[in-house]
DRENNU-48889 format. One record per residue: residue in three letters; x, y, z of N, C-alpha, C in turn. Coordinates in Angstrom, 1 decimal, decimal comma, always signed. Atoms other than C-alpha are relative to their C-alpha. Layout:
% residues N
<rec code="ALA" n_east="X" n_north="Y" n_up="Z" ca_east="X" ca_north="Y" ca_up="Z" c_east="X" c_north="Y" c_up="Z"/>
...
This chain:
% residues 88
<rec code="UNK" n_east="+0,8" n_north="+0,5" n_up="+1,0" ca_east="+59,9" ca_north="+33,7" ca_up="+66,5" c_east="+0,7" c_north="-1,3" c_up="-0,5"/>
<rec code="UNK" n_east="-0,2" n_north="+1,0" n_up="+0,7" ca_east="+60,2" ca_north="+30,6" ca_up="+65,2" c_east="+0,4" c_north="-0,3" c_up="-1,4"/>
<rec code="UNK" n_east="-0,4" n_north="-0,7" n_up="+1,4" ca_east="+61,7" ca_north="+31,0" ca_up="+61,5" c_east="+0,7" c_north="-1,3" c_up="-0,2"/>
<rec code="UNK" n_east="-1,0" n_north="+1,1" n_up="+0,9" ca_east="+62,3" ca_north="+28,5" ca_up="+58,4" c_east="+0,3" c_north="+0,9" c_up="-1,2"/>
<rec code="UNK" n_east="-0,7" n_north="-0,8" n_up="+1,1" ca_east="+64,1" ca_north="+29,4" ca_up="+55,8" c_east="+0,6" c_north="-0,9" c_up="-0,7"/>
<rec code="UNK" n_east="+0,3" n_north="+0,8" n_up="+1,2" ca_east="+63,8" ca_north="+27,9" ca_up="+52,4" c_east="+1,3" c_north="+0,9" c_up="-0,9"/>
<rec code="UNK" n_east="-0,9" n_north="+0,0" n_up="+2,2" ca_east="+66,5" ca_north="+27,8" ca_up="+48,9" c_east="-0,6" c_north="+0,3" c_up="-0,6"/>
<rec code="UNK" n_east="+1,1" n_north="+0,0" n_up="+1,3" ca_east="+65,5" ca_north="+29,0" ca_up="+46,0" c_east="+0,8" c_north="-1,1" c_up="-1,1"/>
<rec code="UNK" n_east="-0,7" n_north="+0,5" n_up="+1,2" ca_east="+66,0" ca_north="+26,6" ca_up="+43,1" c_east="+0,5" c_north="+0,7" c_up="-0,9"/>
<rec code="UNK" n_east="+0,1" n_north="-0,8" n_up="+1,6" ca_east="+66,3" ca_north="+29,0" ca_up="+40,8" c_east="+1,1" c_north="+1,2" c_up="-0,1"/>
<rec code="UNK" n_east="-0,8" n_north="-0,9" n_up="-0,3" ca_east="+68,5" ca_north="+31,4" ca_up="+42,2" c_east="+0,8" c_north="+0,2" c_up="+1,1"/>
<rec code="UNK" n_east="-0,6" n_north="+0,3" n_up="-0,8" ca_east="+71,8" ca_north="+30,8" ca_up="+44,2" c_east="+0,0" c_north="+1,0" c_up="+1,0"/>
<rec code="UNK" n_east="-0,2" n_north="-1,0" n_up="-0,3" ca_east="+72,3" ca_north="+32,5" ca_up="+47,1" c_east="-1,2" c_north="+0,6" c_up="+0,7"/>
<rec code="UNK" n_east="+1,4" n_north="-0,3" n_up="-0,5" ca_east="+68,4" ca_north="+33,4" ca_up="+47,5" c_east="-0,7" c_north="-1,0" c_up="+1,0"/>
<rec code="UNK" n_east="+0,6" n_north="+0,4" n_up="-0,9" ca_east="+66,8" ca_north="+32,8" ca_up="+50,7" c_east="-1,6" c_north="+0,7" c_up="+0,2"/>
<rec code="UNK" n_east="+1,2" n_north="-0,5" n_up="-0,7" ca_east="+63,1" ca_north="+33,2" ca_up="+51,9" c_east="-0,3" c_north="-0,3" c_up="+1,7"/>
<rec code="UNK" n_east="+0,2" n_north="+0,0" n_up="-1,0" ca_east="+62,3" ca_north="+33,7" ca_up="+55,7" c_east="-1,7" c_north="+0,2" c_up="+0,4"/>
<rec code="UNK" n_east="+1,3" n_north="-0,3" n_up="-0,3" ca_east="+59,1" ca_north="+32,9" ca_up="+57,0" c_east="-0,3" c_north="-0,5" c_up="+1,5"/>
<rec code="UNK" n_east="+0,4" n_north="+0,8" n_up="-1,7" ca_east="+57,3" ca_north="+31,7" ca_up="+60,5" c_east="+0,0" c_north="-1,2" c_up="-0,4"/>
<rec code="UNK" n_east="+0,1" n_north="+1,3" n_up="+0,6" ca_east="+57,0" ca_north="+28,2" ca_up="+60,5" c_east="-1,0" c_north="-0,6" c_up="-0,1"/>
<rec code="UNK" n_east="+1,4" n_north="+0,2" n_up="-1,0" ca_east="+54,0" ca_north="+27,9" ca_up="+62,0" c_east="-1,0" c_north="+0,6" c_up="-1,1"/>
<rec code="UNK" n_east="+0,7" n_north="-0,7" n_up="+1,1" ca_east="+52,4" ca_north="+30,2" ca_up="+58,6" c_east="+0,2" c_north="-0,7" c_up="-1,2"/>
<rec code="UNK" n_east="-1,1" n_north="+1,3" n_up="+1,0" ca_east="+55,0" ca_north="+28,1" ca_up="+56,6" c_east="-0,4" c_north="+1,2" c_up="-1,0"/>
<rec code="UNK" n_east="-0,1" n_north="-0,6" n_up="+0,8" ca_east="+54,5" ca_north="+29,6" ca_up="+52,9" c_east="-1,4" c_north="+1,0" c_up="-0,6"/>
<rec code="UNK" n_east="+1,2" n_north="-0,8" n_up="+0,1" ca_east="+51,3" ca_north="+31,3" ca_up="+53,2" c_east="-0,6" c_north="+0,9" c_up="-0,5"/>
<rec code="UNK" n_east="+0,1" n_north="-1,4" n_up="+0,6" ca_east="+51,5" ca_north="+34,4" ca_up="+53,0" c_east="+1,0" c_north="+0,5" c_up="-0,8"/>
<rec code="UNK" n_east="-0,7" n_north="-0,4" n_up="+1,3" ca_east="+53,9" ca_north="+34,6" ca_up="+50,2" c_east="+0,0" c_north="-0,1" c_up="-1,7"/>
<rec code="UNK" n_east="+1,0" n_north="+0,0" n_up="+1,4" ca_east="+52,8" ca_north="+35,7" ca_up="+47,1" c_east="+0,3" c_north="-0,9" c_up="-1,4"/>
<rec code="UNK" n_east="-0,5" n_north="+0,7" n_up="+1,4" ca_east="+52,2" ca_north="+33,5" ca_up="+44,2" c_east="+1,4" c_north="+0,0" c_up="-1,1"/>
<rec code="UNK" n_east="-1,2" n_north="-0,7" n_up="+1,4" ca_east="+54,5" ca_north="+36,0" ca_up="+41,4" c_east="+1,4" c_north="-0,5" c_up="+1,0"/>
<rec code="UNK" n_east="-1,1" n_north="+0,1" n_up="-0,7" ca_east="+57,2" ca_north="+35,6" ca_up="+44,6" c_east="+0,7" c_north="-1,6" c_up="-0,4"/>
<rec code="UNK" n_east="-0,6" n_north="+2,0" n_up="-0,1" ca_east="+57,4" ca_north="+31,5" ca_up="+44,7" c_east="+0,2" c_north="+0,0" c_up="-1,7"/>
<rec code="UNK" n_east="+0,0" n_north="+0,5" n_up="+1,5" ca_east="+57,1" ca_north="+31,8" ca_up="+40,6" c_east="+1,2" c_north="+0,0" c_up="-0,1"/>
<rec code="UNK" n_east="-1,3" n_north="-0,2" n_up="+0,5" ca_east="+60,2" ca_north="+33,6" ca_up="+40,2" c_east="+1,3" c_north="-0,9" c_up="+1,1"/>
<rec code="UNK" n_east="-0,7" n_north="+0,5" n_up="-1,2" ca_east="+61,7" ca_north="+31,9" ca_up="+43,9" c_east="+0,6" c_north="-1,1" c_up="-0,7"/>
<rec code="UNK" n_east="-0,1" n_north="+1,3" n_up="+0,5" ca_east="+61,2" ca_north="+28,3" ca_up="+42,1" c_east="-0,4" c_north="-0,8" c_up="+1,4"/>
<rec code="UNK" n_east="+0,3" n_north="+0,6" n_up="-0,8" ca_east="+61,1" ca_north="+25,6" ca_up="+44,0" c_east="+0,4" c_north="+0,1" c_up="+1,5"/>
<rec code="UNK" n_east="-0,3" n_north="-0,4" n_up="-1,1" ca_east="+61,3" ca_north="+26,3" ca_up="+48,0" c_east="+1,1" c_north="-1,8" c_up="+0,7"/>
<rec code="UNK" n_east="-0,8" n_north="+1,1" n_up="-0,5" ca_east="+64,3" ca_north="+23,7" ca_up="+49,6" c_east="-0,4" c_north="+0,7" c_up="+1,4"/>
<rec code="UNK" n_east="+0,3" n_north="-0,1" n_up="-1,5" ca_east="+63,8" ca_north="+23,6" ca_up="+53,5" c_east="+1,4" c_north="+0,1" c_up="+0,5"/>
<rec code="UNK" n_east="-1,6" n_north="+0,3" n_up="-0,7" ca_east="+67,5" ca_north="+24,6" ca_up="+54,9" c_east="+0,2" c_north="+0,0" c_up="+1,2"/>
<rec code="UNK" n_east="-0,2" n_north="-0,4" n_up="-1,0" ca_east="+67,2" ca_north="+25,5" ca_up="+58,3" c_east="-1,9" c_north="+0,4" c_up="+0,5"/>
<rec code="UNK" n_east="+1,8" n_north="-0,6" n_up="-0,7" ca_east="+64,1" ca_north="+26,2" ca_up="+61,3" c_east="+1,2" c_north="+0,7" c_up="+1,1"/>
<rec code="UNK" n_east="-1,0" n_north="-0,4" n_up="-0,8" ca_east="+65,9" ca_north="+28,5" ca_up="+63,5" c_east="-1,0" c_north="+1,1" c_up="+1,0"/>
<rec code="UNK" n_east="+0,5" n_north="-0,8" n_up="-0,9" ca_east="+64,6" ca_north="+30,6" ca_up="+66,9" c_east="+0,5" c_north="+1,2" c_up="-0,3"/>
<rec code="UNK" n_east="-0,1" n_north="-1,2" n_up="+0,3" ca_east="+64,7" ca_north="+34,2" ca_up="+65,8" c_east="-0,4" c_north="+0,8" c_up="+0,8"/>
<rec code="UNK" n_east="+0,3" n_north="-1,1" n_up="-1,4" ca_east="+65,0" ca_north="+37,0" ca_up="+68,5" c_east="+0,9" c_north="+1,4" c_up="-0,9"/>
<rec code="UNK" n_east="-0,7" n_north="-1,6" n_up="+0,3" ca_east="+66,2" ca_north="+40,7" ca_up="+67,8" c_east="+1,2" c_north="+0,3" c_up="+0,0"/>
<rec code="UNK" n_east="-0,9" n_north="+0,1" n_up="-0,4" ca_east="+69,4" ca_north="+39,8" ca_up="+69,3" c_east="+0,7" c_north="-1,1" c_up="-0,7"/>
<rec code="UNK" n_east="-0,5" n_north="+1,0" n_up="+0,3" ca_east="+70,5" ca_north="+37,0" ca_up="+67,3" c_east="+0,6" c_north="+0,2" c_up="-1,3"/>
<rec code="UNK" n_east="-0,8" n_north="-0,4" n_up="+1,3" ca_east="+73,5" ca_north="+37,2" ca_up="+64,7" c_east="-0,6" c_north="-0,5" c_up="-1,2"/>
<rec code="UNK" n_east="+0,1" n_north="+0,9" n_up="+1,4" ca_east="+72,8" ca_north="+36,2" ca_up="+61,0" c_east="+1,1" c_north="+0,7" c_up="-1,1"/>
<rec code="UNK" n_east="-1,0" n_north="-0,4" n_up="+0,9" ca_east="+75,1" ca_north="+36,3" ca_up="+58,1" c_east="+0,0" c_north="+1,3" c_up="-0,8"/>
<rec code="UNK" n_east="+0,6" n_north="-0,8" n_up="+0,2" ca_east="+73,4" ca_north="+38,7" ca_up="+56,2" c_east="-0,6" c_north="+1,1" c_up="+0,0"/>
<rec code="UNK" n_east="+0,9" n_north="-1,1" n_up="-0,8" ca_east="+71,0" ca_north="+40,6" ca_up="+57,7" c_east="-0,4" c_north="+0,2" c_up="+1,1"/>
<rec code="UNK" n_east="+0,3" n_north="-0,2" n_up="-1,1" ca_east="+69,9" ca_north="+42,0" ca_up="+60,4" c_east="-1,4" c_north="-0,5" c_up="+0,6"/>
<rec code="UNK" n_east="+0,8" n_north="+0,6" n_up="-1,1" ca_east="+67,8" ca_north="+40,2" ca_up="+62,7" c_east="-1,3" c_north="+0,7" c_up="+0,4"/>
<rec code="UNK" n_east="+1,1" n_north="-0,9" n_up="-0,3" ca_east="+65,5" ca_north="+43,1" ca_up="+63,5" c_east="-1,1" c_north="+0,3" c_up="-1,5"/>
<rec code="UNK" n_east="+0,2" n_north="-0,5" n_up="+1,3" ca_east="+65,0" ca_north="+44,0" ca_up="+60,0" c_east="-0,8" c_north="-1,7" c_up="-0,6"/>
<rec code="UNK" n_east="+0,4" n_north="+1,5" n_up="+0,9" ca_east="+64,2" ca_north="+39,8" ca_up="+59,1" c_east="-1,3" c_north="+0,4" c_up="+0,6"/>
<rec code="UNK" n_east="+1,1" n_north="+0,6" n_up="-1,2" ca_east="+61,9" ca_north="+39,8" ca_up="+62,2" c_east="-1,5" c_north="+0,8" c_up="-0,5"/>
<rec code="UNK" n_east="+1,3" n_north="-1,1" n_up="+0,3" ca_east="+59,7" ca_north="+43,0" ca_up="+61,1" c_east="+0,0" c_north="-0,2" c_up="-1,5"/>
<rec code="UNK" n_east="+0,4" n_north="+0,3" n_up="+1,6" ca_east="+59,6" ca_north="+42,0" ca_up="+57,3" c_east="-1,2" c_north="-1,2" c_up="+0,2"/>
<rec code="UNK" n_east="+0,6" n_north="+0,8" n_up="-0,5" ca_east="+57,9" ca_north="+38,7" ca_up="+58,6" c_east="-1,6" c_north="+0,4" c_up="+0,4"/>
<rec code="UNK" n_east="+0,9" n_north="-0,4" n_up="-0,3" ca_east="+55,6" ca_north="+40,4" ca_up="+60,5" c_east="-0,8" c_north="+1,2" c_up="-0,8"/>
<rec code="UNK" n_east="+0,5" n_north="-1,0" n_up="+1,3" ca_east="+54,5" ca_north="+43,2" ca_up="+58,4" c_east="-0,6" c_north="-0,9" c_up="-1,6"/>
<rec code="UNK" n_east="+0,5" n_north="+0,4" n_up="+0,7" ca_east="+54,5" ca_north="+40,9" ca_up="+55,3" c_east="-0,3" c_north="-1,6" c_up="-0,1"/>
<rec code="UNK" n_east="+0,1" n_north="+1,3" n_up="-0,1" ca_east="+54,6" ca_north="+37,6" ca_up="+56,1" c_east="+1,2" c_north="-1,2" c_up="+0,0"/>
<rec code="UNK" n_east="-1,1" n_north="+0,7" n_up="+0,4" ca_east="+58,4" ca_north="+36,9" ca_up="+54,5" c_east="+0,8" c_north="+0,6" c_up="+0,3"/>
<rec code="UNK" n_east="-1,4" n_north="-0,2" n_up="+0,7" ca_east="+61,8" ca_north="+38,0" ca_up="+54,2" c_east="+0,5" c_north="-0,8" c_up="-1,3"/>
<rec code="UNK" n_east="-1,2" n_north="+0,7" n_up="+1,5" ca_east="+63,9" ca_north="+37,5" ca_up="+50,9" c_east="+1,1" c_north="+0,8" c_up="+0,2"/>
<rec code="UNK" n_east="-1,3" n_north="-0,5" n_up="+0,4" ca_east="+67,2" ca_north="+37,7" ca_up="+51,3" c_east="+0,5" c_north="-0,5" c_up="-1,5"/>
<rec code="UNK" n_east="-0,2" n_north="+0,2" n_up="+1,2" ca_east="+68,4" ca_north="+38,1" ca_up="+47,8" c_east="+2,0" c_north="+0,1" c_up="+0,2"/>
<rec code="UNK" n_east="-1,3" n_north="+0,4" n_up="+0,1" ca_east="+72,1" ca_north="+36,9" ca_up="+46,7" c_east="+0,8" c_north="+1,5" c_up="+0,2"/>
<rec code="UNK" n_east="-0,8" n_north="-1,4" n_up="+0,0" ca_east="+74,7" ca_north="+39,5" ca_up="+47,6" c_east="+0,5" c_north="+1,0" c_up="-1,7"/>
<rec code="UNK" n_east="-0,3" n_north="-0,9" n_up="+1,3" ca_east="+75,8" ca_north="+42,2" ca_up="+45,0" c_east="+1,8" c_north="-0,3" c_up="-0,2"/>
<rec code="UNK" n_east="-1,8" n_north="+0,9" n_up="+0,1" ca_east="+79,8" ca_north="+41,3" ca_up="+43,5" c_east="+0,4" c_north="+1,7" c_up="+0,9"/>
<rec code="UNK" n_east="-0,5" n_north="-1,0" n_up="-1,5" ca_east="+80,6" ca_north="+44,6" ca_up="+46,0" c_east="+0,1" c_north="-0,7" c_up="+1,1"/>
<rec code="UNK" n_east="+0,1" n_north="+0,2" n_up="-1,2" ca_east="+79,4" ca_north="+42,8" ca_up="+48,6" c_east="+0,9" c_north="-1,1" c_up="+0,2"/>
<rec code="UNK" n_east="-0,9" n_north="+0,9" n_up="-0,1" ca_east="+81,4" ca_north="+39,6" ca_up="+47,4" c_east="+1,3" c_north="+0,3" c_up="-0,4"/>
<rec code="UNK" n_east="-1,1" n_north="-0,3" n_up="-0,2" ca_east="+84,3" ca_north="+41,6" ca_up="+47,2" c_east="+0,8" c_north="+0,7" c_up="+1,1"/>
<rec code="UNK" n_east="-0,4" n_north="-0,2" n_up="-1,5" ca_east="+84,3" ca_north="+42,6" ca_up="+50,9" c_east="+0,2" c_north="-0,8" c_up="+0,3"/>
<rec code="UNK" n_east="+0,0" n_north="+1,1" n_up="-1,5" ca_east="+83,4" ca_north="+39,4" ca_up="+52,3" c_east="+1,8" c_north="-0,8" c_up="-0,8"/>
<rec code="UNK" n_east="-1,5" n_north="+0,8" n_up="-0,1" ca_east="+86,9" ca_north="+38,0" ca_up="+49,9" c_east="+0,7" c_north="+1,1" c_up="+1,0"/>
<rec code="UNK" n_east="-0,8" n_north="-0,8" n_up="-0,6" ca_east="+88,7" ca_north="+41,1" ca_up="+51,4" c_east="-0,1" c_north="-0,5" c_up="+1,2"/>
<rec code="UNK" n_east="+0,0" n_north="+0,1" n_up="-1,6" ca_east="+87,5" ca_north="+39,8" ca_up="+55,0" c_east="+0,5" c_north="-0,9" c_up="+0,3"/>
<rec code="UNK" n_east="-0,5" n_north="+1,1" n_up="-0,4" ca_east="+88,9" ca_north="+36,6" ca_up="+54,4" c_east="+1,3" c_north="-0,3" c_up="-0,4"/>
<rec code="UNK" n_east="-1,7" n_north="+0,3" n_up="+0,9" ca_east="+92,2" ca_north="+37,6" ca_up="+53,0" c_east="+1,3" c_north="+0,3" c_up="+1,4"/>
């Protein structure tokens, strides 16, 4: 799939994943309210098999499909105190 993936102004850290080809369509109004303004960061070929930072690839691909998006929401300070651990 073909996948862009928008910033949120409003909240660091927060990504939304959609087709590119549907662009912001099917993402609900209340979603973009709280999202803010959508920045364009990246268009990236999305397969099942393909690393991402965050999440799982399988898991982006079937959120998409099922609802239209992915939100990856900013990590939890747990999560940013692995990733310092991973870099120590």
């Amino acid at each position: 799939m073909l996948c862009q993936v928008f910033r949120s102004s409003r909240q660091q850290e927060m990504y939304l994943y959609v087709e590119k080809s549907r662009g912001l369509d099917a993402v609900p109004d209340e979603l973009l309210a709280r999202f803010g303004t959508p920045t364009p960061v990246m268009v990236l070929l999305l397969t099942p098999e393909r690393s991402l930072a965050r999440a799982e690839s399988s898991a982006v691909l079937a959120s998409i499909e099922q609802q239209g998006f992915y939100l990856q929401m900013p990590p939890t300070p747990s999560q940013l105190l692995q990733r310092e651990r991973g870099n120590a």
